[in-house]
N, C-alpha and C positions, 0 to 999 in steps of 0.2 A: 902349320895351319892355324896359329893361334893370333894371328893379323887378325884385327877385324875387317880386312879387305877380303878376307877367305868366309867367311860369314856372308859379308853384305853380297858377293860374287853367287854364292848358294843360294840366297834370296832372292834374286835377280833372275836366275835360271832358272827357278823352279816356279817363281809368279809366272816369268813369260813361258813355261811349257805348259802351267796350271791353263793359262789363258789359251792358247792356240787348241790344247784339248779342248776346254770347253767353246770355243769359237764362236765366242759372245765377240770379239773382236779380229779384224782379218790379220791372219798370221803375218803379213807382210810388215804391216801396223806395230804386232810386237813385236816381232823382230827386230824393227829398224830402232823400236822403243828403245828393247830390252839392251841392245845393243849403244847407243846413246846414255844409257844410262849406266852400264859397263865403265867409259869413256868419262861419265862425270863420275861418279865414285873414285873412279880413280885404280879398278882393276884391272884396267888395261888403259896405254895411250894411244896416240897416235900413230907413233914409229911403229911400235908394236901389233897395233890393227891392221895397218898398210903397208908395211915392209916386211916385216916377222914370218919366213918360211916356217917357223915353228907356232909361232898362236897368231898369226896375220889371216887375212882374209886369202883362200889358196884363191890365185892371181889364171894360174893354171883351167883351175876347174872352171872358173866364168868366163873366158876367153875361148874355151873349148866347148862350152854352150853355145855362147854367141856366134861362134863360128859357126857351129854345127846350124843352132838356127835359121840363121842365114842361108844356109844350100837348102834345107827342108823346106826355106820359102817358096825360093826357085822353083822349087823339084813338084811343088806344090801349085804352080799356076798352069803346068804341062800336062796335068791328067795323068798324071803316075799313079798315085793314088788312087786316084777312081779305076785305074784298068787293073791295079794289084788288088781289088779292094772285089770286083766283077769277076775276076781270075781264080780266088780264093773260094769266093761262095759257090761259083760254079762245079770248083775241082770236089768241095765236100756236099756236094747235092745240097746244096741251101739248109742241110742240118745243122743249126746251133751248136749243139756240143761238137759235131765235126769239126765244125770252124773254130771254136773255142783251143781245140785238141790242136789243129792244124798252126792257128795264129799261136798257141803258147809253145810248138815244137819248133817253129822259125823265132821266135823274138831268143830262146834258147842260144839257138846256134849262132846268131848274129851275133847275141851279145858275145859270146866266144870269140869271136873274130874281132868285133870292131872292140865296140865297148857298152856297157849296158843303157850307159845315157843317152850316148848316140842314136844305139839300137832303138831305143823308145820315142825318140824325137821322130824316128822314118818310119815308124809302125805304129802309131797311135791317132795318125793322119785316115788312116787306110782302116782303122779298127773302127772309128766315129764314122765314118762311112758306110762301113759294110752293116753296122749297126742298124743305121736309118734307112737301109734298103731292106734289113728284112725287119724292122718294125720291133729293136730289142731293145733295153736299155744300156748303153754302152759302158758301167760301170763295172758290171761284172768281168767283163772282158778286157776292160784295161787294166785292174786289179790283178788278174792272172797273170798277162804281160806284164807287169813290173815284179810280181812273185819271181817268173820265169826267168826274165831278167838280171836279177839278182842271184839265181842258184847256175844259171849257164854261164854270166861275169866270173862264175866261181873257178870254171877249167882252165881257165889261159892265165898269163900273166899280164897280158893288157883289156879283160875282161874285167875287172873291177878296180877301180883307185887305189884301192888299198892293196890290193896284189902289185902294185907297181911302188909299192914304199917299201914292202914287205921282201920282193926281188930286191931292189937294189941294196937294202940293208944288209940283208943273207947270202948276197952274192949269187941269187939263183937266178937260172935262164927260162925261157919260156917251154924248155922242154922237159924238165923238172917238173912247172905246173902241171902240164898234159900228163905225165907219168904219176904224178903223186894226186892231183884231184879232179881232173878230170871221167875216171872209173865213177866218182860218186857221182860228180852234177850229173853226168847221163841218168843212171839209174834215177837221182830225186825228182827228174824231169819227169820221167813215169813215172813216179808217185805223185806230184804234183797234178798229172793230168788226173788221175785216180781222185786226190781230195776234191780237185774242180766241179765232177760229177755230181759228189754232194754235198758240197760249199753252194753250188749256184744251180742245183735242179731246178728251181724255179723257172728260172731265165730261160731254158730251152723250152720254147713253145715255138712249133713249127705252124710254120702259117704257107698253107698249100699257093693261097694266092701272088703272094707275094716270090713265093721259089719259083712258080711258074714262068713271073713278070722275070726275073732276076735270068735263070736259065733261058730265057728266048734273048737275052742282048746279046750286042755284039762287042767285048771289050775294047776291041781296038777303038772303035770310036771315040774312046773316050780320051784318049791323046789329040790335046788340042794347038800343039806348036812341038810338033816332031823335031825338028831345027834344035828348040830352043831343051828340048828334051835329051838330045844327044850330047850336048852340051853340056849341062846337066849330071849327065852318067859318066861320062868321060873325066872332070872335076870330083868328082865323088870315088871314084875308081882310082887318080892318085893321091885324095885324101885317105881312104882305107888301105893303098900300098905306102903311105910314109908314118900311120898306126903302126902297121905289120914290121916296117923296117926298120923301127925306132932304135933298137939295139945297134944299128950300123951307122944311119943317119945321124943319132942322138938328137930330134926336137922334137919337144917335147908337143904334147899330140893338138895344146892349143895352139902352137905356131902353125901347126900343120893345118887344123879347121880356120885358122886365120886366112892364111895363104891361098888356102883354097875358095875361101867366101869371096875374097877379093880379088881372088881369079875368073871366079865366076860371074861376080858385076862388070869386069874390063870388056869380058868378051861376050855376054850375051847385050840383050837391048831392053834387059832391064831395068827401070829406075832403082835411085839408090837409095828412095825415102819408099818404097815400094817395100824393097825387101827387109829396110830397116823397121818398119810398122811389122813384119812376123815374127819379131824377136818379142817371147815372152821378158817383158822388161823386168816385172811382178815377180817372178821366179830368180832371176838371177839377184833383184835387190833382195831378195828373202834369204838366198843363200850370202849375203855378204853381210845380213844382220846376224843370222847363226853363226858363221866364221868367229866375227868377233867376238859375241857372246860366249861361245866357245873359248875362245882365246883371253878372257877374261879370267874363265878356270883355272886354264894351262898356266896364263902368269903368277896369279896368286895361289897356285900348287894344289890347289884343289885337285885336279887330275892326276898330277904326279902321286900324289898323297894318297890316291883308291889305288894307284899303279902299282904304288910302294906295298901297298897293304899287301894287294894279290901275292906280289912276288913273294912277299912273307912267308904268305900261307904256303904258296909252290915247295919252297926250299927245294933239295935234292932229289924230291921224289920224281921221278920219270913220268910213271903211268897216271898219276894221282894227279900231279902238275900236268899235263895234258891235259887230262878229262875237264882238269880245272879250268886252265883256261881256255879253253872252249867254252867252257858253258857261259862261263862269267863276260868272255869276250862276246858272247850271243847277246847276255843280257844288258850289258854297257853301249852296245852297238846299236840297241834299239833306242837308246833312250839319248844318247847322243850321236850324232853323225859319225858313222864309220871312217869315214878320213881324217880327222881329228884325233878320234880315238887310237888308230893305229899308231897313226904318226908318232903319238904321244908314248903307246906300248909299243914299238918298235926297238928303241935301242935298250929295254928294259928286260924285253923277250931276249934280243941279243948277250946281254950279259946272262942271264939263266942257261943260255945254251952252251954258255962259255962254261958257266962250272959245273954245267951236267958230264962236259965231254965229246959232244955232241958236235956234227961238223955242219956246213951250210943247210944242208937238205935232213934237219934235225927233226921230228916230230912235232918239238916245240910252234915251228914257224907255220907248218899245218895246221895245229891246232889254232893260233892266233886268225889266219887265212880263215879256216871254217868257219869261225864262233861269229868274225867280224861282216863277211860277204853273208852269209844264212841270218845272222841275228839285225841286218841290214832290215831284213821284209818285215819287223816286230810290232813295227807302228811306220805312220805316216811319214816320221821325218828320220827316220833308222840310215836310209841312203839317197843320195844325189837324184836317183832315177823315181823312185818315190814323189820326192817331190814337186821334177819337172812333169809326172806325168798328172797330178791335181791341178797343175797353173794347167796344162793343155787344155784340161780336163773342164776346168773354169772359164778357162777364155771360150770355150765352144758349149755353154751353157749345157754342162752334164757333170757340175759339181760332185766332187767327191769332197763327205767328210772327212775328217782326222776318224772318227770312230767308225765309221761306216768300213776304212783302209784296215783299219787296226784291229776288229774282228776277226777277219780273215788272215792278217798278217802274223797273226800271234798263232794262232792253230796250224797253218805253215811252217813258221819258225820253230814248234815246240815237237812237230811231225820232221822236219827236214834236220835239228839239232842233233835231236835223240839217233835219228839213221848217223849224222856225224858220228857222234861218240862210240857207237858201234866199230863203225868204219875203223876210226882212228883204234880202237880197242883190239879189233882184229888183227889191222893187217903189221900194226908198228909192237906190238907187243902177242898177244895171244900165237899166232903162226908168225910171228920174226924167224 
């Protein structure tokens, strides 16, 4: 790290995180700067931006937004939302912290099943909604949704990016995830609804009139092309069975939201610049300026170089080396995007596990899994679903800050960490 490409690469990434924190400038803006400037320095090129499965732009991730996007548009001119959004308040008598409790125990599970990105693209629709019918600020409540998010992505192996680098490196299956961390997201989901109480007491202010107004509809109405909504669910039902089936099918889950977007324009009757205006464009350009920004790092070893350090300090110790990288992989995760990060500490965990002795379903790869999915919610740009939920969040003018995110995400992170360490303390060493 004695290039001054390793220098001028650190300066580069810390002006443009300096800047997106202070949001004197629109992060998209830096990004695409920060990354441009990557590019002329000379920390990273071309090939390496654009083709590079290892510091390239993941090809993957943005393809399976756009995809995603694309059905949510659809799914979005059908009155789905409005009747899931009338369905929800109804079931929790129009109580705010109900609904708060109700929408962060389903974005949980979803993300479990589908994937946490996904999850927040079809539930953030229906959250701005349910918001403006009972007269709340819909911040708090998408905030909890993507905390939640990120700690239920934690139980499965196609619930968070990173558990799907993390699997294929370690040679672990999706029921390995379920047995090894699954036990904890449950429980943090209850603790999370607990912090949400009073993170955002404020926010629950019941308004008699408005529950009234809300409790006399009649949801179904609100389905306005039944047709075009069957449709709709049907496409969406074999995009989440070829997530599910990945291990057998093998494609990868953006071919799958691809296939499926463009199944859905063939056969419904609706236009293709229709659906293509609901793609947050802003969000996906912002994740292809971080990629490479990132990847800036990674080639000039700056990443390699903390990675190397960590494993230093790990050496041989078992219990120590866990704890460690857990915490460390909490705190690297918040300050750089989790799928980068891992990708980067994947084959590096892999060899530590090698000379602990340790076999695929090691402690090690837990601990990497925990620190990266949990230290994900730390700040605003920690994980993929973070992000895409501030562009949502922007485009339907209910802006979320970087600090406004990052308050809450850190007091999560530092409550959901510590339950980690715990975890991993107990069950892989104390009662082994």
């Amino acid at each position: 790290m004695n290039d001054w490409h390793s220098w001028a690469a650190i300066v580069v990434f810390v002006g443009a995180y300096a800047l997106i924190i202070s949001e004197k400038i629109h992060r998209v803006a830096v990004a695409l700067g920060g990354a441009g400037l990557m590019l002329a320095i000379g920390a990273t090129d071309d090939v390496s931006a654009f083709y590079s499965e290892h510091s390239g732009i993941d090809w993957n991730v943005i393809f399976l937004l756009m995809g995603m996007m694309m059905i949510v548009g659809v799914l979005k001119k059908t009155g789905m939302f409005e009747y899931l959004a009338i369905w929800s308040v109804k079931k929790a008598r129009a109580k705010p912290f109900r609904v708060m409790a109700m929408l962060v125990v389903i974005t949980a599970v979803a993300s479990a099943l589908l994937d946490n990105v996904t999850t927040v693209l079809l539930i953030a629709p229906v959250t701005l909604l349910v918001c403006e019918r009972l007269g709340l600020p819909a911040a708090p409540f998408l905030i909890a949704e993507v905390l939640a998010s990120n700690i239920g992505g934690t139980a499965t192996l196609v619930g968070d990016p990173p558990n799907i680098i993390i699997a294929s490196r370690a040679g672990l299956t999706f029921n390995d995830f379920l047995i090894h961390l699954a036990p904890l997201s449950a429980f943090l989901i209850v603790v999370l609804v607990l912090l949400c109480r009073v993170m955002f007491r404020k926010t629950f202010v019941y308004d008699e009139d408005r529950a009234a107004e809300i409790m006399a509809l009649e949801e179904r109405e609100a389905i306005r092309h039944p047709r075009l909504l069957i449709q709709g669910l049907v496409v969406l039902t074999l995009v989440v069975a070829g997530f599910v089936l990945h291990p057998v099918l093998h494609y990868e889950p953006s071919i799958v939201a691809l296939l499926g977007a463009g199944l859905l324009i063939a056969i419904s009757s609706v236009e293709t610049n229709e659906v293509l205006a609901e793609v947050e464009w802003p969000t996906l350009a912002f994740f292809a300026g971080l990629f490479i920004m990132i990847g800036g790092l990674i080639d000039t070893g700056v990443i390699g170089e903390v990675s190397k350090t960590l494993a230093d300090a790990i050496g041989d110790n078992e219990l120590g080396g866990s704890l460690t990288m857990l915490g460390a992989s909490a705190v690297l995760s918040g300050v750089v995007d989790n799928i980068p990060y891992v990708a980067t500490m994947a084959p590096i965990t892999g060899d530590l596990v090698e000379n602990m002795g340790g076999g695929s379903d090691h402690v090690m790869w837990w601990s990497l899994a925990l620190g990266a999915d949990l230290g994900g919610n730390a700040t605003a740009i920690g994980a993929s679903a973070n992000v895409v939920v501030l562009g949502i969040a922007e485009r339907n003018r209910q802006p979320i800050s970087f600090w406004q995110f990052t308050k809450y995400g850190l007091i999560v992170t530092a409550v959901t960490v510590a339950f980690a360490l715990v975890y991993v303390w107990l069950r892989y060493f104390a009662l082994a």
